[in-house]
N, CA, C and O atoms as a printed pandas DataFrame, in Angstrom:
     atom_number atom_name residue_name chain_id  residue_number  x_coord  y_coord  z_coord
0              1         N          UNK        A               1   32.745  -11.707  -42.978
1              2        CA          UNK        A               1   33.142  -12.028  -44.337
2              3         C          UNK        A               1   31.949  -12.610  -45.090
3              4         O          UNK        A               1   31.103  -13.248  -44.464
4              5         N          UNK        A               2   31.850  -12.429  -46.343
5              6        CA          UNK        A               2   30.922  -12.054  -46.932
6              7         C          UNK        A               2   30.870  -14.066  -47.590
7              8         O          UNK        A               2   32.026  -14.338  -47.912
8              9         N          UNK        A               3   30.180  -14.990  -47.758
9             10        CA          UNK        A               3   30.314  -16.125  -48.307
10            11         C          UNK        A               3   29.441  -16.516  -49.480
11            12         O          UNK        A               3   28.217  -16.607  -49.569
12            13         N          UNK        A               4   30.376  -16.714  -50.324
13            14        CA          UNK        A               4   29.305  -16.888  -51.827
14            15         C          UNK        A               4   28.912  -18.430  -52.192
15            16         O          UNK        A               4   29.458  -19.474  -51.835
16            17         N          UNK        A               5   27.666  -18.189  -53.108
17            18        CA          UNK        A               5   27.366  -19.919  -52.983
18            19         C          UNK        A               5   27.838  -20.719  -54.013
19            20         O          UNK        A               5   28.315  -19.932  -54.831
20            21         N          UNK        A               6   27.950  -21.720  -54.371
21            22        CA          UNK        A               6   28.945  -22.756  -55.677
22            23         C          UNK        A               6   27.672  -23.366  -56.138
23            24         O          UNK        A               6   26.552  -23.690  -55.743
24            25         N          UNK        A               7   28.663  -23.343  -57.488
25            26        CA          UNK        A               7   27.216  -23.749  -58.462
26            27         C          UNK        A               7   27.174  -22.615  -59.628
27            28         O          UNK        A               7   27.739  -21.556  -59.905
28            29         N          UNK        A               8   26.358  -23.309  -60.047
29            30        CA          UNK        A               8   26.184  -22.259  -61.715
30            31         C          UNK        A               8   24.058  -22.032  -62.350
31            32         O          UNK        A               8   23.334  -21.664  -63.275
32            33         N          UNK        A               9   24.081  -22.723  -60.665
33            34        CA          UNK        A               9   22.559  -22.273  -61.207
34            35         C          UNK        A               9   21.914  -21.049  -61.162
35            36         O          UNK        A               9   22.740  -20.338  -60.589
36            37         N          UNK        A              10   20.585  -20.104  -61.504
37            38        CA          UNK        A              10   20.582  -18.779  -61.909
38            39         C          UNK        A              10   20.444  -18.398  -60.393
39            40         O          UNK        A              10   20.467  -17.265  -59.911
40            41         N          UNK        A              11   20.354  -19.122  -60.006
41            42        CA          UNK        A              11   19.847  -18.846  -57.945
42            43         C          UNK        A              11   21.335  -18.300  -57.580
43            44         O          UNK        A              11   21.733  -17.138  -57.489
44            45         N          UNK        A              12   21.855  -19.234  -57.445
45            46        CA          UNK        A              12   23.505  -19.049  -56.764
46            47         C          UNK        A              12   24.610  -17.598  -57.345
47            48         O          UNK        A              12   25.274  -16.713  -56.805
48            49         N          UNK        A              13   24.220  -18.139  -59.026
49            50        CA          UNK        A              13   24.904  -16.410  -59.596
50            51         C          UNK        A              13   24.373  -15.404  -58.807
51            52         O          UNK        A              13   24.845  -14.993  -57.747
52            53         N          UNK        A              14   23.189  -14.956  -59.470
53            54        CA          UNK        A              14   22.253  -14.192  -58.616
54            55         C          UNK        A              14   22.797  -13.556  -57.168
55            56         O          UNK        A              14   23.200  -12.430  -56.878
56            57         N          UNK        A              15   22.665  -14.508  -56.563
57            58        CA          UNK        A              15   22.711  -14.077  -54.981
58            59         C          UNK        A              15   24.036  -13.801  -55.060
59            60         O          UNK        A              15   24.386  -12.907  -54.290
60            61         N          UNK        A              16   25.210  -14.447  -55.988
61            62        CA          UNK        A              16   26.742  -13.816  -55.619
62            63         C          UNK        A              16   27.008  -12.745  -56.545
63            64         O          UNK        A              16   28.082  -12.161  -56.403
64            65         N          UNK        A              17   26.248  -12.382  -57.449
65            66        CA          UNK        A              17   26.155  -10.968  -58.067
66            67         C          UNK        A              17   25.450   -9.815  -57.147
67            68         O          UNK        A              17   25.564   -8.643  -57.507
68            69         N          UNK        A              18   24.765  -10.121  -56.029
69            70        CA          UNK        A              18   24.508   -9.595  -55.258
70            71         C          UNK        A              18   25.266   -8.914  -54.181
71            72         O          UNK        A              18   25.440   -7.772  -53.754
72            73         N          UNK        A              19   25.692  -10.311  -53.900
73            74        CA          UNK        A              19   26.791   -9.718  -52.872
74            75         C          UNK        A              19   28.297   -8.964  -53.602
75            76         O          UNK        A              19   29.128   -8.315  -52.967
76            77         N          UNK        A              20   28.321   -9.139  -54.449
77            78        CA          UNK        A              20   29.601   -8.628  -55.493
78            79         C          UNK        A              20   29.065   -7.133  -55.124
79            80         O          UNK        A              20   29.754   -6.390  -54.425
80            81         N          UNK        A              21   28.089   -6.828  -55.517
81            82        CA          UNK        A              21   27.478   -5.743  -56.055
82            83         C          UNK        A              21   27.178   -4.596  -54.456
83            84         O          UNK        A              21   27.367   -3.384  -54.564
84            85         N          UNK        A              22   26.862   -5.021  -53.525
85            86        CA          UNK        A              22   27.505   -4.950  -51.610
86            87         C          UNK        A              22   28.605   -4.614  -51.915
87            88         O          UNK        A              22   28.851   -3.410  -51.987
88            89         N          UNK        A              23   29.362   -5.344  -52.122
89            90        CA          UNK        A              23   30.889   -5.024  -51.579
90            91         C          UNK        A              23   31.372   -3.817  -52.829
91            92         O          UNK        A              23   32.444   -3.257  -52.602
92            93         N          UNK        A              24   30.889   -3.557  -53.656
93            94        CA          UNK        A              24   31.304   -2.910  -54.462
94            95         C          UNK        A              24   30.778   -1.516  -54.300
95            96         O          UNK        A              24   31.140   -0.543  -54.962
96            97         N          UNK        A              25   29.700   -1.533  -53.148
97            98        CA          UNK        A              25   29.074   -0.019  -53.069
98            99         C          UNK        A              25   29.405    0.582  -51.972
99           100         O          UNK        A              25   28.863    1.640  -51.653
100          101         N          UNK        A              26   30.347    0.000  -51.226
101          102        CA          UNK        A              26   30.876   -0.265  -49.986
102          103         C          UNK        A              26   31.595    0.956  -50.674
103          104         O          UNK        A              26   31.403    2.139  -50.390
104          105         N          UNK        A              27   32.630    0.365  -51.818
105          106        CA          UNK        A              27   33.765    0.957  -52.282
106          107         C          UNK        A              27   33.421    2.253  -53.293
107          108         O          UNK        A              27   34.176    2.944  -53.975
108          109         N          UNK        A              28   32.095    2.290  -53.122
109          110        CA          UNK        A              28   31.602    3.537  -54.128
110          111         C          UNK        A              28   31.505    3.571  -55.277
111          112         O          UNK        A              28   31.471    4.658  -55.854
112          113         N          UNK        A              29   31.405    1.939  -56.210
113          114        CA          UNK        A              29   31.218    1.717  -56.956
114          115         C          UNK        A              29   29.852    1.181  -57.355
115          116         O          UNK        A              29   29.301    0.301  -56.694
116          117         N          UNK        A              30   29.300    1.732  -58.465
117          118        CA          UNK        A              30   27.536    1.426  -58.770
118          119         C          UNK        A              30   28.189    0.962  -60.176
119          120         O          UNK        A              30   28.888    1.652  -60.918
120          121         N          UNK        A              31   27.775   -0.419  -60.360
121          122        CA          UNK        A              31   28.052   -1.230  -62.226
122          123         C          UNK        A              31   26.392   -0.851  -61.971
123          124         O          UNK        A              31   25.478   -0.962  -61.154
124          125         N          UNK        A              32   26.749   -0.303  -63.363
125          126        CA          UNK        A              32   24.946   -0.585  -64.042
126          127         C          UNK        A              32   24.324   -1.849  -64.105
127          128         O          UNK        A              32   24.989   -2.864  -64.307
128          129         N          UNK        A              33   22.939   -1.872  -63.927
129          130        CA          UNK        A              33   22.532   -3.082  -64.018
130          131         C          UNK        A              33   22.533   -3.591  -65.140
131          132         O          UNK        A              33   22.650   -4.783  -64.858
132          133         N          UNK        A              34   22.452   -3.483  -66.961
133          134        CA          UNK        A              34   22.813   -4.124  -67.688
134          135         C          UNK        A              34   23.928   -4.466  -67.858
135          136         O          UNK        A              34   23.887   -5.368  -68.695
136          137         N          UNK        A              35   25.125   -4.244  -67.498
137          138        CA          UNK        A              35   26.468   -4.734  -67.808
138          139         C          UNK        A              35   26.242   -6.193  -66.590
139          140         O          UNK        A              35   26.680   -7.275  -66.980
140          141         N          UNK        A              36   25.671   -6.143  -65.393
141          142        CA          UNK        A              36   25.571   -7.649  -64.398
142          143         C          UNK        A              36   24.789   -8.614  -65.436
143          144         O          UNK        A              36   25.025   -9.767  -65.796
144          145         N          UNK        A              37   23.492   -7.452  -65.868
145          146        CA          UNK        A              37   22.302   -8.636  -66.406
146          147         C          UNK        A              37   23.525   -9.557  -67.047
147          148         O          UNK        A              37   23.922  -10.687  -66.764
148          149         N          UNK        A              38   23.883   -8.736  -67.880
149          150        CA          UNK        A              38   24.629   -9.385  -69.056
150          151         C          UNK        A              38   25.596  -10.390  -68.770
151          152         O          UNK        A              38   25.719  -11.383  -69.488
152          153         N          UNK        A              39   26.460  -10.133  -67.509
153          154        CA          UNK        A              39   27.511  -11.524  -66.948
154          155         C          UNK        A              39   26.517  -11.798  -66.698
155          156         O          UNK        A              39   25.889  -11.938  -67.748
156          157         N          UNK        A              40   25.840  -12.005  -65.751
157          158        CA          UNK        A              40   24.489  -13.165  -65.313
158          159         C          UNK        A              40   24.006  -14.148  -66.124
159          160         O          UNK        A              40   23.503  -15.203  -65.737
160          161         N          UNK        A              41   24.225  -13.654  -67.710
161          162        CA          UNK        A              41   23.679  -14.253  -68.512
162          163         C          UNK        A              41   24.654  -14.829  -69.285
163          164         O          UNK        A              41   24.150  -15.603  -70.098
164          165         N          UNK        A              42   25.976  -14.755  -69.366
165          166        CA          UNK        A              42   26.931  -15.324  -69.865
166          167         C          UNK        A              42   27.072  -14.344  -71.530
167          168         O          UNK        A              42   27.393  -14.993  -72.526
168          169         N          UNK        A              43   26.881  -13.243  -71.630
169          170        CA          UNK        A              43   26.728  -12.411  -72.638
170          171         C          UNK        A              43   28.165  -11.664  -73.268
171          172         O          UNK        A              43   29.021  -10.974  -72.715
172          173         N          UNK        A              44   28.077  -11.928  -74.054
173          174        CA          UNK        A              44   29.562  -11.355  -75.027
174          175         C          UNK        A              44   29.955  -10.117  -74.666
175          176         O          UNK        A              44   29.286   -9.177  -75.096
176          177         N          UNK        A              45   31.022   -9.865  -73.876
177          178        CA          UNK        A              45   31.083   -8.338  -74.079
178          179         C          UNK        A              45   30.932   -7.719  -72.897
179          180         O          UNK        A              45   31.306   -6.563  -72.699
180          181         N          UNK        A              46   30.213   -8.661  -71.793
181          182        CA          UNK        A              46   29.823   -7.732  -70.517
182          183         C          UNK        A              46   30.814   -7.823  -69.649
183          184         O          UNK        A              46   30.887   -6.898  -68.840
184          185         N          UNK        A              47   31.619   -8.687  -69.577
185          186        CA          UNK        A              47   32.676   -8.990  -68.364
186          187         C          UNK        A              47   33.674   -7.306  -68.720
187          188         O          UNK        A              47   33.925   -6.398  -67.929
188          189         N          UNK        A              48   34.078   -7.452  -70.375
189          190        CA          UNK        A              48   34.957   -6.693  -70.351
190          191         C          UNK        A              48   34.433   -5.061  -70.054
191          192         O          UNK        A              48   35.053   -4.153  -69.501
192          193         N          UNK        A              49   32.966   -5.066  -70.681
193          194        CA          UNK        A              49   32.090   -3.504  -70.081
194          195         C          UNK        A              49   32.641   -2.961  -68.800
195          196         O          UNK        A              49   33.019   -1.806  -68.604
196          197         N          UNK        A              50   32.625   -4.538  -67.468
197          198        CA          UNK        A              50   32.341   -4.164  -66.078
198          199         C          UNK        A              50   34.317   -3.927  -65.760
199          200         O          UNK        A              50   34.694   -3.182  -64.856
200          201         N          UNK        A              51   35.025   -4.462  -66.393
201          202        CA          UNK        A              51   36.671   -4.047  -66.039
202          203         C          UNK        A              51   36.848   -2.968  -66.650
203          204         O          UNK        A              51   37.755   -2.286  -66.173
204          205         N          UNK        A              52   36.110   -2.367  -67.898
205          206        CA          UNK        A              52   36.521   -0.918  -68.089
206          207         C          UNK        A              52   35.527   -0.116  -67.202
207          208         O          UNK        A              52   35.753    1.084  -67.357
208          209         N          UNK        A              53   34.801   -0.274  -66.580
209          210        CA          UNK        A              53   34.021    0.649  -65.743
210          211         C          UNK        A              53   34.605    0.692  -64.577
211          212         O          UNK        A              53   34.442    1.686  -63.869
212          213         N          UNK        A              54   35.435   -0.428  -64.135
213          214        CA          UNK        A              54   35.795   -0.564  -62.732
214          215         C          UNK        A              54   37.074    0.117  -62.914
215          216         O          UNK        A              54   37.244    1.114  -62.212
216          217         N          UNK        A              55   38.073   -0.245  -63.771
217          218        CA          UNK        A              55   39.289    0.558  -64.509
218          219         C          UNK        A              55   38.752    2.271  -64.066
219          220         O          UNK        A              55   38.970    2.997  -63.095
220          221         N          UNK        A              56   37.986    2.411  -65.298
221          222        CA          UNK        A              56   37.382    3.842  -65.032
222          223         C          UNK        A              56   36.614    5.033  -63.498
223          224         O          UNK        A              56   36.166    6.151  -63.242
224          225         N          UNK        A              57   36.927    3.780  -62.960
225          226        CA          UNK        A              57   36.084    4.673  -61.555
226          227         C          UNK        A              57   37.645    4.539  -60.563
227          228         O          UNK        A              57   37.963    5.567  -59.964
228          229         N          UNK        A              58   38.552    3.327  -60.413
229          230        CA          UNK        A              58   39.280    3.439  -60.062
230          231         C          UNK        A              58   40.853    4.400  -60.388
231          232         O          UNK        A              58   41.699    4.850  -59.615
232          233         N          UNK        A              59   40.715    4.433  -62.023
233          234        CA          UNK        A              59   41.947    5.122  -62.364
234          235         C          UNK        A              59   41.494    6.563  -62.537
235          236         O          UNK        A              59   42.313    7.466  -62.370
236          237         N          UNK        A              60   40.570    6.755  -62.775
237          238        CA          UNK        A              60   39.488    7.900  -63.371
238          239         C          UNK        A              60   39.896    8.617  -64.565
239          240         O          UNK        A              60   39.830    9.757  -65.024
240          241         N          UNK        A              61   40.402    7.323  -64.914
241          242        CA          UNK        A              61   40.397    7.655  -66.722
242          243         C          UNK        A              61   39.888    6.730  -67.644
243          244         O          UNK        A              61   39.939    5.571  -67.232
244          245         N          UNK        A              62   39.288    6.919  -69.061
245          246        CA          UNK        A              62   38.372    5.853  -69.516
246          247         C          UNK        A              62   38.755    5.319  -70.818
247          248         O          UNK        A              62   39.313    5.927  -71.731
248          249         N          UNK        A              63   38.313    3.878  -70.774
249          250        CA          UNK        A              63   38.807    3.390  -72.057
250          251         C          UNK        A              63   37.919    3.637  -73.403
251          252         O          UNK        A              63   36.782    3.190  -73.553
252          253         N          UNK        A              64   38.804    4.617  -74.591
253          254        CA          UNK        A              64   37.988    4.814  -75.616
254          255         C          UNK        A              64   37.890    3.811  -76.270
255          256         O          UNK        A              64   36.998    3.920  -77.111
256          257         N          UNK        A              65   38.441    2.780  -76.282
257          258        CA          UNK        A              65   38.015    1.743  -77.236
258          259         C          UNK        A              65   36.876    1.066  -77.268
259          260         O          UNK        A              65   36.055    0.777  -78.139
260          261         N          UNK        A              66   36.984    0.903  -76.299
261          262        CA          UNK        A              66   35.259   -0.173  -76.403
262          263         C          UNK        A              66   33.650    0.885  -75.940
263          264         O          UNK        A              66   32.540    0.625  -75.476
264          265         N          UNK        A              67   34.212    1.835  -76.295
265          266        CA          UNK        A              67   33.023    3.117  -76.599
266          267         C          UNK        A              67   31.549    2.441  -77.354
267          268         O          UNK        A              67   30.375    2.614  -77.030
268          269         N          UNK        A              68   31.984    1.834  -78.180
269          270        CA          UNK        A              68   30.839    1.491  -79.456
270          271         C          UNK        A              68   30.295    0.415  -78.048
271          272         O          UNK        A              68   29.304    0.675  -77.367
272          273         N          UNK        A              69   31.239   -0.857  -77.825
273          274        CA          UNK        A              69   30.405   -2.101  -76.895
274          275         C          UNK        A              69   29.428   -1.518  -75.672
275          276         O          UNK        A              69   28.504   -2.175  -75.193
276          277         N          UNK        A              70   29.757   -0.306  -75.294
277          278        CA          UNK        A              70   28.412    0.547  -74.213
278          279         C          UNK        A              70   27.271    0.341  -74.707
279          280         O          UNK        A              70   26.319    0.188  -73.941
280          281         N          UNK        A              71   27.118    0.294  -75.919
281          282        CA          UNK        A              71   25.553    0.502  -76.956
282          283         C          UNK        A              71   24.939   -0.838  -76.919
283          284         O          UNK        A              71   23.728   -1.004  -77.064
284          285         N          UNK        A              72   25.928   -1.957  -76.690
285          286        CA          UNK        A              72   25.741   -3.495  -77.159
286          287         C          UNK        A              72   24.108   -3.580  -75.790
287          288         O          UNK        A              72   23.927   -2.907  -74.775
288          289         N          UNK        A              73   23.367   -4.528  -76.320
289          290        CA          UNK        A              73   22.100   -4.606  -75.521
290          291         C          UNK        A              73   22.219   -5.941  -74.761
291          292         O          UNK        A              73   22.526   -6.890  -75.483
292          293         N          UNK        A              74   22.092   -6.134  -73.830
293          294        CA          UNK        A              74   22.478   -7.781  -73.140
294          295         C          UNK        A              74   21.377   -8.597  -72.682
295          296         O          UNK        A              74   21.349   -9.645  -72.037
296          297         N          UNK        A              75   19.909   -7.390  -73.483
297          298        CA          UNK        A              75   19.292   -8.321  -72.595
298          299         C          UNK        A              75   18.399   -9.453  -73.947
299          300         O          UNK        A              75   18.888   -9.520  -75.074
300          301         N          UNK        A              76   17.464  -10.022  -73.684
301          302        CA          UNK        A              76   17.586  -11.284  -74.513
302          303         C          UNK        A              76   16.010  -10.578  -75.862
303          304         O          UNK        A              76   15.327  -11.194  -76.681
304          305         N          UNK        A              77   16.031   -9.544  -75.578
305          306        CA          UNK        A              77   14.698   -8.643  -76.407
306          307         C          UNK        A              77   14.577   -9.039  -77.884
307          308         O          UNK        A              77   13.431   -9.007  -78.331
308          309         N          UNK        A              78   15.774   -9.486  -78.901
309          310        CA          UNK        A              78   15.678   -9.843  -79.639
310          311         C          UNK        A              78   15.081  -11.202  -79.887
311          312         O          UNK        A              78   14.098  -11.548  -80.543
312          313         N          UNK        A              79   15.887  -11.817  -79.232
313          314        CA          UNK        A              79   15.588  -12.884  -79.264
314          315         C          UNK        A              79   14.127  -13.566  -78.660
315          316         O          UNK        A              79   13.687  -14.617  -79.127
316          317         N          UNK        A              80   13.534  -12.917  -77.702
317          318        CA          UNK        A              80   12.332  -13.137  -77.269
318          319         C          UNK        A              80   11.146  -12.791  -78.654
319          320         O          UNK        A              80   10.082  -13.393  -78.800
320          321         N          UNK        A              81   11.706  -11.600  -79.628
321          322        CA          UNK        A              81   10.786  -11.140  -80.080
322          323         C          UNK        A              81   10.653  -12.380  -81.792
323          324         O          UNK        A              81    9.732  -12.515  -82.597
324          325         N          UNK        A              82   11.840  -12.946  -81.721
325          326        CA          UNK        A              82   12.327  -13.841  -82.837
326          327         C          UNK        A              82   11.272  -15.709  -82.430
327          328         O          UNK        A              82   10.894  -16.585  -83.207
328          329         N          UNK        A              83   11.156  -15.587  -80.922
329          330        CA          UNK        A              83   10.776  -16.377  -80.436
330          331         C          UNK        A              83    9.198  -16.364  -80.317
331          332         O          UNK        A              83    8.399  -17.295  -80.417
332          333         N          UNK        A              84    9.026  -15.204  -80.106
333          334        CA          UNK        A              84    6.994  -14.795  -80.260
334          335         C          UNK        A              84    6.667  -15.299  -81.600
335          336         O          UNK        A              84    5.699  -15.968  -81.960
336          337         N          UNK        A              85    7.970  -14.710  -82.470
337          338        CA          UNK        A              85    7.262  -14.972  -84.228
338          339         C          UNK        A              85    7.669  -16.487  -84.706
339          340         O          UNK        A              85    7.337  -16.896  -85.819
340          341         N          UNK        A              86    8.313  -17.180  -83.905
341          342        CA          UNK        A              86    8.181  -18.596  -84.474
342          343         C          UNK        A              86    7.326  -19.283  -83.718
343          344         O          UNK        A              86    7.182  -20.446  -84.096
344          345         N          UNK        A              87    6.620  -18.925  -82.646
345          346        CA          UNK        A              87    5.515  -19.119  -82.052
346          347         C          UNK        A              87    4.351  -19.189  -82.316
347          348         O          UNK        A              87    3.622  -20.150  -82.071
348          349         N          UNK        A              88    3.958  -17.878  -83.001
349          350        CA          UNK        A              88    3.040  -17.756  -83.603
350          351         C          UNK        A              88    3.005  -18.300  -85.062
351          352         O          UNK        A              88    1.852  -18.712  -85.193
352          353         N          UNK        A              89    3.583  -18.482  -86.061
353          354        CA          UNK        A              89    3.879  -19.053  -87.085
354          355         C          UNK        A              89    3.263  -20.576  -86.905
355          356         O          UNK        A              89    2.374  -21.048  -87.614
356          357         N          UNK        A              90    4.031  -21.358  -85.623
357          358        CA          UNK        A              90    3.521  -22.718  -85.971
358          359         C          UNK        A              90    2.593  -22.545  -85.199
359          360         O          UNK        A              90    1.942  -23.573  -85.386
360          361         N          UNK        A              91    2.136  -22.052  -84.559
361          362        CA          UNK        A              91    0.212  -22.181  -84.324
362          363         C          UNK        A              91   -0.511  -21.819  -85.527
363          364         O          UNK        A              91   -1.584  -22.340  -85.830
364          365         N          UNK        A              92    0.021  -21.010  -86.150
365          366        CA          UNK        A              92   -0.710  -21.070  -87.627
366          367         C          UNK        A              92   -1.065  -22.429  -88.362
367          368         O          UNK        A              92   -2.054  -23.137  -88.555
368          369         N          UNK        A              93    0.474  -22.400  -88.706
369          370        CA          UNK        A              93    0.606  -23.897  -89.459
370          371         C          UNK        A              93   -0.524  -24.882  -88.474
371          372         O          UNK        A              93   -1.602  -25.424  -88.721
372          373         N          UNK        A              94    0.239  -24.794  -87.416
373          374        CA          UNK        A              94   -1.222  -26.394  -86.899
374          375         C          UNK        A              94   -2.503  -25.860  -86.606
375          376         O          UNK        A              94   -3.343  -26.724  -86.352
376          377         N          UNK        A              95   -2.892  -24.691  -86.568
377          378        CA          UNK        A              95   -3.970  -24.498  -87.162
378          379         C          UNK        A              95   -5.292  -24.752  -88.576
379          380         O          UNK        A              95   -6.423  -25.067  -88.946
380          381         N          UNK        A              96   -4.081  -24.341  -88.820
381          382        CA          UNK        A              96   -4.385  -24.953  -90.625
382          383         C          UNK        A              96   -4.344  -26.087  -91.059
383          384         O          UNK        A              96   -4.977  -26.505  -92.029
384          385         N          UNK        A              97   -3.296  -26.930  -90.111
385          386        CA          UNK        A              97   -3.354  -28.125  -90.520
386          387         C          UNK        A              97   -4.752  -29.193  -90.044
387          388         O          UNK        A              97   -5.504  -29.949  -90.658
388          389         N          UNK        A              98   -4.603  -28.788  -88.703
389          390        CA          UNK        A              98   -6.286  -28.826  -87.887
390          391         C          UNK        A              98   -7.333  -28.861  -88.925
391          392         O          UNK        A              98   -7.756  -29.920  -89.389
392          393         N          UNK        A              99   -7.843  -27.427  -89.369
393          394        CA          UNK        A              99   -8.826  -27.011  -90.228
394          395         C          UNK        A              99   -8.625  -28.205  -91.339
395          396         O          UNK        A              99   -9.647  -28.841  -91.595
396          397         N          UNK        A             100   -7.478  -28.564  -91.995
397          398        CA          UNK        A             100   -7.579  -29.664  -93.230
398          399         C          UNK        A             100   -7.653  -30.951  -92.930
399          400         O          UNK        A             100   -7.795  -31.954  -93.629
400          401         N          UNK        A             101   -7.563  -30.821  -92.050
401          402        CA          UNK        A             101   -7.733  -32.532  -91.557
402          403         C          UNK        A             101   -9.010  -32.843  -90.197
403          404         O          UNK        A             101   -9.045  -33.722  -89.336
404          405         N          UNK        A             102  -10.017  -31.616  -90.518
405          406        CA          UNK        A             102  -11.274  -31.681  -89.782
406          407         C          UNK        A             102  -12.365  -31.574  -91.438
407          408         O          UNK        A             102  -13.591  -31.679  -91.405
408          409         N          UNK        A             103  -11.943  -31.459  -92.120
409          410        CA          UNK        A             103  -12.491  -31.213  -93.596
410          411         C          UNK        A             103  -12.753  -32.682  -93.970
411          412         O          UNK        A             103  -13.833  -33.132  -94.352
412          413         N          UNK        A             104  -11.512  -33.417  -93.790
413          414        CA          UNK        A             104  -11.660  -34.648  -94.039
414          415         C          UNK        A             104  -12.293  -35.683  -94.053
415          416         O          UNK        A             104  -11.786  -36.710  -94.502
């Protein structure tokens, strides 16, 4: 029997998304890896992705509704790229501020 670890740190998910993901290929089921990233990450939308996929492989019929949420992206790309540009922004600023207060 398979034993998962307690806790909510990214270690412990991890390793029990792992073993989820074992026992699930056992059963001939492959979840894509962005629909896990996405529970892994606590992401809107992915829990219900992975019950219509599991729905869908088990009943072998599929849910049209949440057709559009397949497209949804889980991984954090926006936000990393929102995060480069406020990054770079205030190295500007204290750059500049540097330069005016070496003038001084």
């Amino acid at each position: 029997m398979d034993v998962f670890e307690t806790g909510l740190s990214m270690s412990a998910i991890s390793l029990n998304w792992i073993r989820v993901q074992e026992m699930l290929a056992k059963l001939d089921v492959v979840v894509p890896p962005g629909i896990v990233d996405g529970i892994r990450n606590f992401k809107d939308g992915a829990a219900e992705l992975l019950l219509e996929e599991l729905y869908g492989h088990f009943t072998g019929r599929r849910i049209d509704k949440l057709e559009a949420a397949r497209q949804i992206d889980f991984t954090d790309h926006a936000y990393q790229v929102q995060a480069t540009g406020l990054c770079s922004r205030r190295h500007s600023a204290v750059t500049s501020a540097q330069r005016y207060l070496s003038k001084g």
